[in-house]
CHARMM internal coordinates of N, CA and C (Angstrom, degrees):
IC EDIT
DIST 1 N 1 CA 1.4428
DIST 1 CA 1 C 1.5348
ANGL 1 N 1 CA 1 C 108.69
DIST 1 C 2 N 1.3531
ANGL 1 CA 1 C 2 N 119.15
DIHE 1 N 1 CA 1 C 2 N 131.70
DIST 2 N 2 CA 1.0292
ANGL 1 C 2 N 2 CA 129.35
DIHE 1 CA 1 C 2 N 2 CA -179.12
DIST 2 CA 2 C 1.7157
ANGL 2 N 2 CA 2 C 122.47
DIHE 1 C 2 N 2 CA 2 C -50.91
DIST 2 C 3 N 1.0960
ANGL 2 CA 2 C 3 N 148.62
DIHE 2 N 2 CA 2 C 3 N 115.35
DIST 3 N 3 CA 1.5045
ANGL 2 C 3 N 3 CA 137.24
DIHE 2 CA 2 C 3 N 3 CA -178.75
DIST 3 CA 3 C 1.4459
ANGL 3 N 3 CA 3 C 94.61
DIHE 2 C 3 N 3 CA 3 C 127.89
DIST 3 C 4 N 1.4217
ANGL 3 CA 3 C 4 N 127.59
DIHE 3 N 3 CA 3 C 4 N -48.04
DIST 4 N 4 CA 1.4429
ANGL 3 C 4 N 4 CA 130.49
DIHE 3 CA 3 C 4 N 4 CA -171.39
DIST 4 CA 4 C 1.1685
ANGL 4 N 4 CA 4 C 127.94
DIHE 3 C 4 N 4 CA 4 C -10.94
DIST 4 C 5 N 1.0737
ANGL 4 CA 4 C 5 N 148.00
DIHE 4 N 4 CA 4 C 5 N 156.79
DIST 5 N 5 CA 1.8384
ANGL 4 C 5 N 5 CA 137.72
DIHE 4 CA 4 C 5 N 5 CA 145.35
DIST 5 CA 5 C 1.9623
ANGL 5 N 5 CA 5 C 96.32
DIHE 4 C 5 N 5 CA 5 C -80.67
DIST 5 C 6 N 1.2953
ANGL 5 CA 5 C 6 N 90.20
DIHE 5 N 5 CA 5 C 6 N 138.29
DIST 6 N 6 CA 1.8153
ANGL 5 C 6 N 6 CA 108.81
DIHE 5 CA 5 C 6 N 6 CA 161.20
DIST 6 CA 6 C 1.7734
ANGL 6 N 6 CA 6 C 99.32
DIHE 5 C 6 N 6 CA 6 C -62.63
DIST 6 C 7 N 1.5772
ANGL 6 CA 6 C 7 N 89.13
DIHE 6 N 6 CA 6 C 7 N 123.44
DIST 7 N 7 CA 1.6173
ANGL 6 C 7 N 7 CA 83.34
DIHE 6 CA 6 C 7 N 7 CA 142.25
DIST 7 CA 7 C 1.2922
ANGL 7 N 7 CA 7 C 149.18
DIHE 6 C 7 N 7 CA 7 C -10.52
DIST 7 C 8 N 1.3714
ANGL 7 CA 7 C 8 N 141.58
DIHE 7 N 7 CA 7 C 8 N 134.66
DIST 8 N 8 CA 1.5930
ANGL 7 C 8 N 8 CA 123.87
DIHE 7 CA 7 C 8 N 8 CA 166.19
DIST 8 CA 8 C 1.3517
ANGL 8 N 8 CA 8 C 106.66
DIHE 7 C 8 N 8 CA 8 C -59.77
DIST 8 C 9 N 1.1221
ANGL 8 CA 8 C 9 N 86.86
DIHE 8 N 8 CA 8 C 9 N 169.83
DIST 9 N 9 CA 1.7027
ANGL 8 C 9 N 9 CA 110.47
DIHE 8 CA 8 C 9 N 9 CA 175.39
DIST 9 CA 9 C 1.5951
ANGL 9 N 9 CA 9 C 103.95
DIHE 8 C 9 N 9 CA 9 C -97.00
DIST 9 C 10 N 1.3292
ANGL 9 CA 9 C 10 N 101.19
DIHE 9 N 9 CA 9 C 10 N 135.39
DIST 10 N 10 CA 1.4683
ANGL 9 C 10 N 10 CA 116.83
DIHE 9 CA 9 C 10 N 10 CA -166.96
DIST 10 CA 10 C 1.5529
ANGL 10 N 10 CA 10 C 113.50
DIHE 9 C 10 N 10 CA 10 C -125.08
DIST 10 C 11 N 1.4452
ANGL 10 CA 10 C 11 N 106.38
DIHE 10 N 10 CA 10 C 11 N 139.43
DIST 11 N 11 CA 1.8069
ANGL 10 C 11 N 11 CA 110.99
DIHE 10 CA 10 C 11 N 11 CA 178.04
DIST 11 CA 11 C 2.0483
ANGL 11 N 11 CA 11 C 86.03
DIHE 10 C 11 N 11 CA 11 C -67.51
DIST 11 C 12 N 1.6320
ANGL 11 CA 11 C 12 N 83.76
DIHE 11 N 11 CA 11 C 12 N 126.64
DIST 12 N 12 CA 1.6085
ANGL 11 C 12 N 12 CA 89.37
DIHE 11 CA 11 C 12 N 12 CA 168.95
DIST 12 CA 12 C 1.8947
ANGL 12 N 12 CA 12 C 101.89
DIHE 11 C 12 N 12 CA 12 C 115.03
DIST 12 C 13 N 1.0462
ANGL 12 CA 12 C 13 N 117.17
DIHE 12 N 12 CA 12 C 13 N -31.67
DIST 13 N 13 CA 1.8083
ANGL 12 C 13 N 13 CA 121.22
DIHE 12 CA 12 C 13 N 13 CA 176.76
DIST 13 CA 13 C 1.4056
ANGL 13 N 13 CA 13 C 90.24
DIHE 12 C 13 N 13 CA 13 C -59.72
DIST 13 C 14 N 1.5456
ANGL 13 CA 13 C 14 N 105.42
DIHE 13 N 13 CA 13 C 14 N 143.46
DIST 14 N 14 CA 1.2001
ANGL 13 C 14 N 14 CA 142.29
DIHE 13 CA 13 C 14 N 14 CA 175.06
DIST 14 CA 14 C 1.8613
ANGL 14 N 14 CA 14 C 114.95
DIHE 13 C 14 N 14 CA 14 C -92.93
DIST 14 C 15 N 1.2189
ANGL 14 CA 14 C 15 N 130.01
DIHE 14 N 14 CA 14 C 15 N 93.08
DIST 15 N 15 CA 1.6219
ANGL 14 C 15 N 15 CA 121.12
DIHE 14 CA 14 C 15 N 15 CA 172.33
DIST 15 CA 15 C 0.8256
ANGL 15 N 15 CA 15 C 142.08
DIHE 14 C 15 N 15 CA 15 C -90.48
DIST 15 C 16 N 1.5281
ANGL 15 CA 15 C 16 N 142.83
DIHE 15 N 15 CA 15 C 16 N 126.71
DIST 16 N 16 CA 0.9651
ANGL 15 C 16 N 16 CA 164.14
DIHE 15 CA 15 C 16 N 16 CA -122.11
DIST 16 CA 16 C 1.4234
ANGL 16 N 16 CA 16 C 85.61
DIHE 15 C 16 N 16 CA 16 C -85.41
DIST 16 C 17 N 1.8305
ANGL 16 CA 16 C 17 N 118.49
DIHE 16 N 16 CA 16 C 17 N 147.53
DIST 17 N 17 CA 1.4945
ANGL 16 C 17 N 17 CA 127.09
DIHE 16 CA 16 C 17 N 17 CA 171.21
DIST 17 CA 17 C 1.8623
ANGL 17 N 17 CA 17 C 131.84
DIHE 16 C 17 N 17 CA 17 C -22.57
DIST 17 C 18 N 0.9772
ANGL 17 CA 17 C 18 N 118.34
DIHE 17 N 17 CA 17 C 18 N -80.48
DIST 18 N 18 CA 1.5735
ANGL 17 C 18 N 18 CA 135.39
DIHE 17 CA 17 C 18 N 18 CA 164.47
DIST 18 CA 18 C 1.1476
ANGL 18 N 18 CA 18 C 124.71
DIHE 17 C 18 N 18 CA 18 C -59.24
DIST 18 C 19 N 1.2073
ANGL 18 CA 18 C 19 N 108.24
DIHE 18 N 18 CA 18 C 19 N -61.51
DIST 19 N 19 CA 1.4586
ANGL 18 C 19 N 19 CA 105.16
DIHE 18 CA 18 C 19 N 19 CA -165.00
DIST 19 CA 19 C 1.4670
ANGL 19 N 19 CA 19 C 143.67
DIHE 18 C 19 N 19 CA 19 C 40.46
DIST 19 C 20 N 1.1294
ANGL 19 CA 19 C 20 N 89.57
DIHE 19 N 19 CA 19 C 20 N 54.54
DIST 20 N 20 CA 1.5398
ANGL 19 C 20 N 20 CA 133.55
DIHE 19 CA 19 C 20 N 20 CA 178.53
DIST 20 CA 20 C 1.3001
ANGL 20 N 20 CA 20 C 96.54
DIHE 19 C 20 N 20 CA 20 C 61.27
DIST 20 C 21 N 1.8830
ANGL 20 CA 20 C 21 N 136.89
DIHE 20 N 20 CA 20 C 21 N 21.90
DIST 21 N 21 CA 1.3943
ANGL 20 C 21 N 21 CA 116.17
DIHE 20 CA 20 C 21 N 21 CA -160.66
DIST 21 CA 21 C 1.3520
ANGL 21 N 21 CA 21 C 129.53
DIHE 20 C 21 N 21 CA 21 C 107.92
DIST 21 C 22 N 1.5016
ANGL 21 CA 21 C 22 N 110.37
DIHE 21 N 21 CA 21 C 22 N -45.04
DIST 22 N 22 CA 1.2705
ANGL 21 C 22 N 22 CA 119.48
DIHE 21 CA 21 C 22 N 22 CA -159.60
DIST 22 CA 22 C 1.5094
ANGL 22 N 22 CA 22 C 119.32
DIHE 21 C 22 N 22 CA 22 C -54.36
DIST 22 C 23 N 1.5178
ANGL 22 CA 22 C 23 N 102.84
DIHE 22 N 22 CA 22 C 23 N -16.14
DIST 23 N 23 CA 1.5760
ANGL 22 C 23 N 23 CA 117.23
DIHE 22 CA 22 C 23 N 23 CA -175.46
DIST 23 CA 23 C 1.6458
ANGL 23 N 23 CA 23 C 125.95
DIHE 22 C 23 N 23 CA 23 C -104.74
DIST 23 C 24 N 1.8383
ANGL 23 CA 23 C 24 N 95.75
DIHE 23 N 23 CA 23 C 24 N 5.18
DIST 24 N 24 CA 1.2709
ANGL 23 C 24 N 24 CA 111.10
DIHE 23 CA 23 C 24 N 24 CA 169.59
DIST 24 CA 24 C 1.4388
ANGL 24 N 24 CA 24 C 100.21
DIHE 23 C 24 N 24 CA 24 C 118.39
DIST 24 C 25 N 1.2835
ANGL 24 CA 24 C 25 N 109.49
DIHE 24 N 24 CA 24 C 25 N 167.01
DIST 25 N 25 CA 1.3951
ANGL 24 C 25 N 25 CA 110.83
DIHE 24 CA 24 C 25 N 25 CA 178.91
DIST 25 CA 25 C 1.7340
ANGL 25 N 25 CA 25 C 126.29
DIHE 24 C 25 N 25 CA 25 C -64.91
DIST 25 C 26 N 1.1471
ANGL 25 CA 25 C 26 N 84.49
DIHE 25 N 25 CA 25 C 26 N -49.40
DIST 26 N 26 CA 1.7457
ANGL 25 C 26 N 26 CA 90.49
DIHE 25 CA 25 C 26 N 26 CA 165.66
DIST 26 CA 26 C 1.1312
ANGL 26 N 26 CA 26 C 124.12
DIHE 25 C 26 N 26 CA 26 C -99.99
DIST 26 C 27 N 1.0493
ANGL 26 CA 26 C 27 N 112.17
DIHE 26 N 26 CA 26 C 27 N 48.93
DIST 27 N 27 CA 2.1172
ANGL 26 C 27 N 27 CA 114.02
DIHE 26 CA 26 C 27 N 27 CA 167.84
DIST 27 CA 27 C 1.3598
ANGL 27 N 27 CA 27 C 86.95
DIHE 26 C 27 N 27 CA 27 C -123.60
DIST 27 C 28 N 1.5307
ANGL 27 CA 27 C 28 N 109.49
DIHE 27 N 27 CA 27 C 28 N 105.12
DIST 28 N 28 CA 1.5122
ANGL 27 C 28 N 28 CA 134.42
DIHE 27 CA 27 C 28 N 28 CA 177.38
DIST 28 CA 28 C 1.5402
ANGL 28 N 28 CA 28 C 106.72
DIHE 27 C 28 N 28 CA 28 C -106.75
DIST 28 C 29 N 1.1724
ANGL 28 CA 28 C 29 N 114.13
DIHE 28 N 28 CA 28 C 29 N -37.77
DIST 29 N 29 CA 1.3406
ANGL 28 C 29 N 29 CA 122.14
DIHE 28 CA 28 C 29 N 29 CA -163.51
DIST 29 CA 29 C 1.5297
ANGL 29 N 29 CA 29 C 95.35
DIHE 28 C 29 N 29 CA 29 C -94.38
DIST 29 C 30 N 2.0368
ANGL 29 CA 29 C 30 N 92.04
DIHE 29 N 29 CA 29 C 30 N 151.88
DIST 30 N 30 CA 1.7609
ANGL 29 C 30 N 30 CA 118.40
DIHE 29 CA 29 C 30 N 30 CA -172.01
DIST 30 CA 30 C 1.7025
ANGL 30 N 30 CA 30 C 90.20
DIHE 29 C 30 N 30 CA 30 C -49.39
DIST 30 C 31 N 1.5816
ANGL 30 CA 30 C 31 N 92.91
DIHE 30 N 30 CA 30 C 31 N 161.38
DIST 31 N 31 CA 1.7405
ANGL 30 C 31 N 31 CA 108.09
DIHE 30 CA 30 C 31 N 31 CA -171.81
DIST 31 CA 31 C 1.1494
ANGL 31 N 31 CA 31 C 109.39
DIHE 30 C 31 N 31 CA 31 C -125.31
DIST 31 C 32 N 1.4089
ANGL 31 CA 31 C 32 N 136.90
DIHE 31 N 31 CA 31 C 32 N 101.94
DIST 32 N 32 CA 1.8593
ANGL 31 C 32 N 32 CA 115.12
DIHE 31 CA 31 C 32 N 32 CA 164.97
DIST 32 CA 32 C 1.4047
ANGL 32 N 32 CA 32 C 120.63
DIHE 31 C 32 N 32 CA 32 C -67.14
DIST 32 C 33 N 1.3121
ANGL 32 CA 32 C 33 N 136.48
DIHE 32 N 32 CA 32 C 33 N 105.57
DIST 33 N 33 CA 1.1288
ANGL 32 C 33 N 33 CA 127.78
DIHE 32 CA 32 C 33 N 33 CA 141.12
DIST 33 CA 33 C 1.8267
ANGL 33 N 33 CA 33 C 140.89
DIHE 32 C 33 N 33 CA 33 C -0.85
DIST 33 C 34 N 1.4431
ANGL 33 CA 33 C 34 N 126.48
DIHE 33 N 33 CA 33 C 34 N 81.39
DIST 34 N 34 CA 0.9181
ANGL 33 C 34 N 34 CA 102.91
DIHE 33 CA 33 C 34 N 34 CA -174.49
DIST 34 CA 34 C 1.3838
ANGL 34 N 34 CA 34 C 108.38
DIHE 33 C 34 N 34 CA 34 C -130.69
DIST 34 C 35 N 1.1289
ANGL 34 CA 34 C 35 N 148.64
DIHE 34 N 34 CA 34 C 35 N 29.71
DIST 35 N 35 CA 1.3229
ANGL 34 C 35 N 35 CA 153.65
DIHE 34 CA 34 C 35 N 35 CA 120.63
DIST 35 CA 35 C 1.7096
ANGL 35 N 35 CA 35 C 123.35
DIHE 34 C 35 N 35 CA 35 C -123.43
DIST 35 C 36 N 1.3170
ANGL 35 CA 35 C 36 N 113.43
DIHE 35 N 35 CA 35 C 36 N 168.46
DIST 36 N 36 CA 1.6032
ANGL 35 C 36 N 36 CA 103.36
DIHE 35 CA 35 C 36 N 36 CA -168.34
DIST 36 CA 36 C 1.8607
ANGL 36 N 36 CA 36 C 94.86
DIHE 35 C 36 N 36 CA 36 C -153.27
DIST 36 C 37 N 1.2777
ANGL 36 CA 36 C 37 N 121.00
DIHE 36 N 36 CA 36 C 37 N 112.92
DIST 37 N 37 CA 1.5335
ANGL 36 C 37 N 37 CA 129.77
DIHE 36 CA 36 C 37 N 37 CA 174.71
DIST 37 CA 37 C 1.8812
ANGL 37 N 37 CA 37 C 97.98
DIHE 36 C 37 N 37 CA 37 C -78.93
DIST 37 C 38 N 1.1728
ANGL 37 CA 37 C 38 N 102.24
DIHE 37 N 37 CA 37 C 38 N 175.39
DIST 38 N 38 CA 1.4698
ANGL 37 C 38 N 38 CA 121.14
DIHE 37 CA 37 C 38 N 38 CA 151.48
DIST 38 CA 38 C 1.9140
ANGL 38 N 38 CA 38 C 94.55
DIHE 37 C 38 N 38 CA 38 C -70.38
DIST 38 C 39 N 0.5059
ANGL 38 CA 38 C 39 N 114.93
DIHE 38 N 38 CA 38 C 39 N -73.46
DIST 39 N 39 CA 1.5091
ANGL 38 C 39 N 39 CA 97.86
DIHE 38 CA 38 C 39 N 39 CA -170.41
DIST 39 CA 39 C 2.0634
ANGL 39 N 39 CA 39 C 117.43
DIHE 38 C 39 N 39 CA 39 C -107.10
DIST 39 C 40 N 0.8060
ANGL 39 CA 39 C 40 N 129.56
DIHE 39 N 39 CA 39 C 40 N 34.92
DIST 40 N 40 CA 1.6551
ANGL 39 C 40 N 40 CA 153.88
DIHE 39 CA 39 C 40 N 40 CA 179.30
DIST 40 CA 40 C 1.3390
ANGL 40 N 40 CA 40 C 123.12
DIHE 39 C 40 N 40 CA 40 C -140.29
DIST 40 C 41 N 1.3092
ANGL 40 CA 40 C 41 N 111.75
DIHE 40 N 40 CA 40 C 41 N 154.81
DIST 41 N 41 CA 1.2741
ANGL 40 C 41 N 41 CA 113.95
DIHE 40 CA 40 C 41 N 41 CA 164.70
DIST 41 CA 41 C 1.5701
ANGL 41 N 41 CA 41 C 107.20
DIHE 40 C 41 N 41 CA 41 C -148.87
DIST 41 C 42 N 1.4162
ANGL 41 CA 41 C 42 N 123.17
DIHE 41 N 41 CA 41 C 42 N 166.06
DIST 42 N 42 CA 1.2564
ANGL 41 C 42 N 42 CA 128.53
DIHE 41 CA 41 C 42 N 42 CA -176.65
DIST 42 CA 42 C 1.4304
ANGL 42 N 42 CA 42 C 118.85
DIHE 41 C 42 N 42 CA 42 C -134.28
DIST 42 C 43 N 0.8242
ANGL 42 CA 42 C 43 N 129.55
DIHE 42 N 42 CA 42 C 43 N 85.55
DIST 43 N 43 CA 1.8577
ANGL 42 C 43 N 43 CA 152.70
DIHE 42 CA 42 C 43 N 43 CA 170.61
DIST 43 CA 43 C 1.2202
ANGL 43 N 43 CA 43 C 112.28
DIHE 42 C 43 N 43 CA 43 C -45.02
DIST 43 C 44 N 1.3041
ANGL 43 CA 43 C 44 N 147.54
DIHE 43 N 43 CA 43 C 44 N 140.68
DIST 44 N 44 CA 1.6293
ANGL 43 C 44 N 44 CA 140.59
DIHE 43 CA 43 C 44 N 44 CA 129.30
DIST 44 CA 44 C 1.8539
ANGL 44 N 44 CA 44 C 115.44
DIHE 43 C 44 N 44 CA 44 C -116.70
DIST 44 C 45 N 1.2448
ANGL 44 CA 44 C 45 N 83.86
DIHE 44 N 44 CA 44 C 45 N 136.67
DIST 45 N 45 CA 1.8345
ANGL 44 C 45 N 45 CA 88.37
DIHE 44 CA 44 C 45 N 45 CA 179.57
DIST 45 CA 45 C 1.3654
ANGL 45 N 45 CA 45 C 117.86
DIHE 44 C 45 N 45 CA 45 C -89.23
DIST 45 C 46 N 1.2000
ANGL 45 CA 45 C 46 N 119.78
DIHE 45 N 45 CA 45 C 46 N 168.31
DIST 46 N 46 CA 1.3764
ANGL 45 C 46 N 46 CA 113.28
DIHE 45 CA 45 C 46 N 46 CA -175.07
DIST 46 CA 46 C 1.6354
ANGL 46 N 46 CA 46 C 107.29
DIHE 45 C 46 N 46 CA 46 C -61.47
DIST 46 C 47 N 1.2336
ANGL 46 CA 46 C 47 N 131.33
DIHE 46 N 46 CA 46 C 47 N -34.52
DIST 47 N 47 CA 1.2625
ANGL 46 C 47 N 47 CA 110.04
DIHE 46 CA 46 C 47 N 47 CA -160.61
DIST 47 CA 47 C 1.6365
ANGL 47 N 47 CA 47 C 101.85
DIHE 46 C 47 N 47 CA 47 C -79.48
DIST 47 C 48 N 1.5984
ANGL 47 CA 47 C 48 N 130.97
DIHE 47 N 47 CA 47 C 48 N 17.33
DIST 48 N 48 CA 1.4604
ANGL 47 C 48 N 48 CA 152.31
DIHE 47 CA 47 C 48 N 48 CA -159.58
DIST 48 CA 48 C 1.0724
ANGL 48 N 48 CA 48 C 117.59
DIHE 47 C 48 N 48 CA 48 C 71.53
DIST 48 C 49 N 1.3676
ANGL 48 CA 48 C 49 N 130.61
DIHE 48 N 48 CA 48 C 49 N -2.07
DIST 49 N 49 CA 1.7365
ANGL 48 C 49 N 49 CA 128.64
DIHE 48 CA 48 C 49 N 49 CA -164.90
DIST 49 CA 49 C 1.6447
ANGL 49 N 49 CA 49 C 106.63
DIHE 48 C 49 N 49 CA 49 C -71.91
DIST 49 C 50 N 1.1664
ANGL 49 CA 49 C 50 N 105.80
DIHE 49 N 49 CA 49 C 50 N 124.58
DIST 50 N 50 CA 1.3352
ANGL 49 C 50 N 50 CA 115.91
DIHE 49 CA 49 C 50 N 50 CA 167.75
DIST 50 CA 50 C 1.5998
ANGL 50 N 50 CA 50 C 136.94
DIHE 49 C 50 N 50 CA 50 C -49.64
DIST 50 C 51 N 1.0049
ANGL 50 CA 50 C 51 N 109.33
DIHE 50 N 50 CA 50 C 51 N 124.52
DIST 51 N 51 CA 1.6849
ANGL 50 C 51 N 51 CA 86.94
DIHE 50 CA 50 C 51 N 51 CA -172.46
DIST 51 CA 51 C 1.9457
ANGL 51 N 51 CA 51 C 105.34
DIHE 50 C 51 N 51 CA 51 C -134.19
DIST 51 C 52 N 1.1171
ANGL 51 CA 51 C 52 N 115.26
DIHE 51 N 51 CA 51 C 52 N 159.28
DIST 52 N 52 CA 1.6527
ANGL 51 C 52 N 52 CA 115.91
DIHE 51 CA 51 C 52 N 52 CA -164.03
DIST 52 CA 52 C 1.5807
ANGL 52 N 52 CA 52 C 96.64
DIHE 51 C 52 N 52 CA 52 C -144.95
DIST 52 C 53 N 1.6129
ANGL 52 CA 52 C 53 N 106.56
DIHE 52 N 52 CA 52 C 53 N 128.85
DIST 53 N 53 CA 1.2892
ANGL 52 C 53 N 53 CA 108.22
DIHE 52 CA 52 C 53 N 53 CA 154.56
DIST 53 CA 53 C 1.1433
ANGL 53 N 53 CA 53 C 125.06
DIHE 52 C 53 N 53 CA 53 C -135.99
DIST 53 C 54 N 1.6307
ANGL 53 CA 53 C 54 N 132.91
DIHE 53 N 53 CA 53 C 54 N 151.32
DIST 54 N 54 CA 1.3955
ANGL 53 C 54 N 54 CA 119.10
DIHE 53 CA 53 C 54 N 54 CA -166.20
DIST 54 CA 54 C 0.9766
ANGL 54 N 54 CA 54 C 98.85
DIHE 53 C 54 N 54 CA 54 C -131.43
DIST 54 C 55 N 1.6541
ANGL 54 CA 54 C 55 N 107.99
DIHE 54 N 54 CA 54 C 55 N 133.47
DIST 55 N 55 CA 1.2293
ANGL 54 C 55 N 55 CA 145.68
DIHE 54 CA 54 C 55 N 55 CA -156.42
DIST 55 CA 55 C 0.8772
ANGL 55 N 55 CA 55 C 132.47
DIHE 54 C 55 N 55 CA 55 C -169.33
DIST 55 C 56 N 1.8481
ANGL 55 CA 55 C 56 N 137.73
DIHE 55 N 55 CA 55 C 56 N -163.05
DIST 56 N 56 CA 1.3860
ANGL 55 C 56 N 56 CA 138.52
DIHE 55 CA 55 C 56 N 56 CA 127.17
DIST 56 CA 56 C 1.0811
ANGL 56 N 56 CA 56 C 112.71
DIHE 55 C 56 N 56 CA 56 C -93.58
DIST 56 C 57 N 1.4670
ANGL 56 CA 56 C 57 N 111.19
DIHE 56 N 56 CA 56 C 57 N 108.17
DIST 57 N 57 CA 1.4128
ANGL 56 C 57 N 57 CA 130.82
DIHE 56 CA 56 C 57 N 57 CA 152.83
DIST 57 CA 57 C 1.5612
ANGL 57 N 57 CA 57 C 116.66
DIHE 56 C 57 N 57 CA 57 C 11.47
DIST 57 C 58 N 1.5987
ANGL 57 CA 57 C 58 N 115.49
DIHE 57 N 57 CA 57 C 58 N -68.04
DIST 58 N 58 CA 1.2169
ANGL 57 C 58 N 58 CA 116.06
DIHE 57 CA 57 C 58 N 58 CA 171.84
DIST 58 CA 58 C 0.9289
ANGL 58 N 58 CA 58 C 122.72
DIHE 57 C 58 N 58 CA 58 C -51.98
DIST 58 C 59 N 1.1461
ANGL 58 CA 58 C 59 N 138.48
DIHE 58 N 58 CA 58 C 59 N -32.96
DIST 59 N 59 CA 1.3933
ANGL 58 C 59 N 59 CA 138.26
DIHE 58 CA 58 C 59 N 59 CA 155.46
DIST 59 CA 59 C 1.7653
ANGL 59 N 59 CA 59 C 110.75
DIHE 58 C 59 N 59 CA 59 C -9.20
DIST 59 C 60 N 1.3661
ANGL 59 CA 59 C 60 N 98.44
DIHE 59 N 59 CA 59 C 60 N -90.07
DIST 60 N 60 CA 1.5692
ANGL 59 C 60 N 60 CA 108.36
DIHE 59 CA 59 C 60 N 60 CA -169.16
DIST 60 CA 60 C 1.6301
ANGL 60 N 60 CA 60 C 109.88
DIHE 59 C 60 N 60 CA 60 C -62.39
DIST 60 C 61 N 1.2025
ANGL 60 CA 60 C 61 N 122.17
DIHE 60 N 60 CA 60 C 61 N -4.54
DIST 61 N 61 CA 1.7903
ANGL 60 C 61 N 61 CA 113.93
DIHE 60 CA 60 C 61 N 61 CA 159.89
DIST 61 CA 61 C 1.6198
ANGL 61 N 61 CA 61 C 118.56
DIHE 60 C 61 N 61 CA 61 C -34.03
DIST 61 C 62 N 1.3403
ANGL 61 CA 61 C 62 N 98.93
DIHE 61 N 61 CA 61 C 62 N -36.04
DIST 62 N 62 CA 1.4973
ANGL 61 C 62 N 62 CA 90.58
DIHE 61 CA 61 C 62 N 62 CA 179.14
DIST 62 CA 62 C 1.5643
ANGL 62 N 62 CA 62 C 129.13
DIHE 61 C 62 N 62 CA 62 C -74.17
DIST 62 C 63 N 1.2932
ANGL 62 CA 62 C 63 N 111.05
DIHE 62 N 62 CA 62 C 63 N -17.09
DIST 63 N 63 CA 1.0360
ANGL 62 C 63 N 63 CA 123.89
DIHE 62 CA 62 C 63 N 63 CA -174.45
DIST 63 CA 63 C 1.5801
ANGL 63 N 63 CA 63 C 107.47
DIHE 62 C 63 N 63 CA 63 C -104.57
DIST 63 C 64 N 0.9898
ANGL 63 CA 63 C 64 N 124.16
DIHE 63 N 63 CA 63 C 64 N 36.05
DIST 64 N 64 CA 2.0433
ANGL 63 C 64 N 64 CA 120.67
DIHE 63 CA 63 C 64 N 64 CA 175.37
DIST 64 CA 64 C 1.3038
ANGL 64 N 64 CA 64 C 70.35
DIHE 63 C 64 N 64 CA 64 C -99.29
DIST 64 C 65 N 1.8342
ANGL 64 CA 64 C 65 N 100.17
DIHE 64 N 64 CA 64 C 65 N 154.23
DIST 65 N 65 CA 1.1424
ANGL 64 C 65 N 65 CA 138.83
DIHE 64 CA 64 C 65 N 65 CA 161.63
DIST 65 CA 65 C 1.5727
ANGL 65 N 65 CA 65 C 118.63
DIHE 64 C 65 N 65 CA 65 C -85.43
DIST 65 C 66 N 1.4929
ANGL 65 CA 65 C 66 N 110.92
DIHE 65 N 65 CA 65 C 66 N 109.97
DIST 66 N 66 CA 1.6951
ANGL 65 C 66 N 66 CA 135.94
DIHE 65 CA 65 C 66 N 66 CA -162.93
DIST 66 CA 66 C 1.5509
ANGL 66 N 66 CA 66 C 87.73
DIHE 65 C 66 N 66 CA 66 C -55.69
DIST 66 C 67 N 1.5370
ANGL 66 CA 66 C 67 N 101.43
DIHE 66 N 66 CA 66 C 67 N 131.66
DIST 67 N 67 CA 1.8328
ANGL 66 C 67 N 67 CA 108.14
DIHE 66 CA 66 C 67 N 67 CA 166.32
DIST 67 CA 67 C 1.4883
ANGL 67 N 67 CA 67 C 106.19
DIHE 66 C 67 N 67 CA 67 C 78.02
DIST 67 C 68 N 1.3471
ANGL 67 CA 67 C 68 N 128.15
DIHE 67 N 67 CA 67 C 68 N 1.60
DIST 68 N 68 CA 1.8472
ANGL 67 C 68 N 68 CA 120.68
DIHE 67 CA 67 C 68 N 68 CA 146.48
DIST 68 CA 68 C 1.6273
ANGL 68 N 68 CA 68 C 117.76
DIHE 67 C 68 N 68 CA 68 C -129.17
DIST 68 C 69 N 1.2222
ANGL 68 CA 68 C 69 N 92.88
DIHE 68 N 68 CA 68 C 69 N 64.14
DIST 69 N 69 CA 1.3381
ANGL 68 C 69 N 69 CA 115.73
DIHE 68 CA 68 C 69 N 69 CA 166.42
DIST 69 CA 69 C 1.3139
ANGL 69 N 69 CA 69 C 106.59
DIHE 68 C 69 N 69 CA 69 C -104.99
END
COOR INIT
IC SEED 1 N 1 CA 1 C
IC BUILD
């Protein structure tokens, strides 16, 4: 339904390529989720590279990849 809040963000969501940036310029590639602060989060890409962005969490809800949740 339109208006909703997204889901939380969950250890285990899958993210979409870019993400607007937030994970640096070159973190192009999908992200698993594997830790989540009040204000951080912690990414790894497939090739294992770590990736960190600081924020609110909610933030990146928009960007999980629909159907690997």
């Amino acid at each position: 339904m339109a208006g909703e809040p997204a889901p939380p963000l969950r250890i285990g969501d899958n993210l979409v390529g870019y993400c607007a940036g937030v994970f640096g310029r070159d973190a192009y590639g999908e992200k698993r989720v594997e830790a989540i602060g009040c204000d951080w989060v912690i990414a790894r890409e497939p090739d294992g590279q770590i990736r960190m962005y600081e924020g609110p969490p909610e933030y990146l809800c928009q960007f999980v990849v629909k159907g690997k949740r």
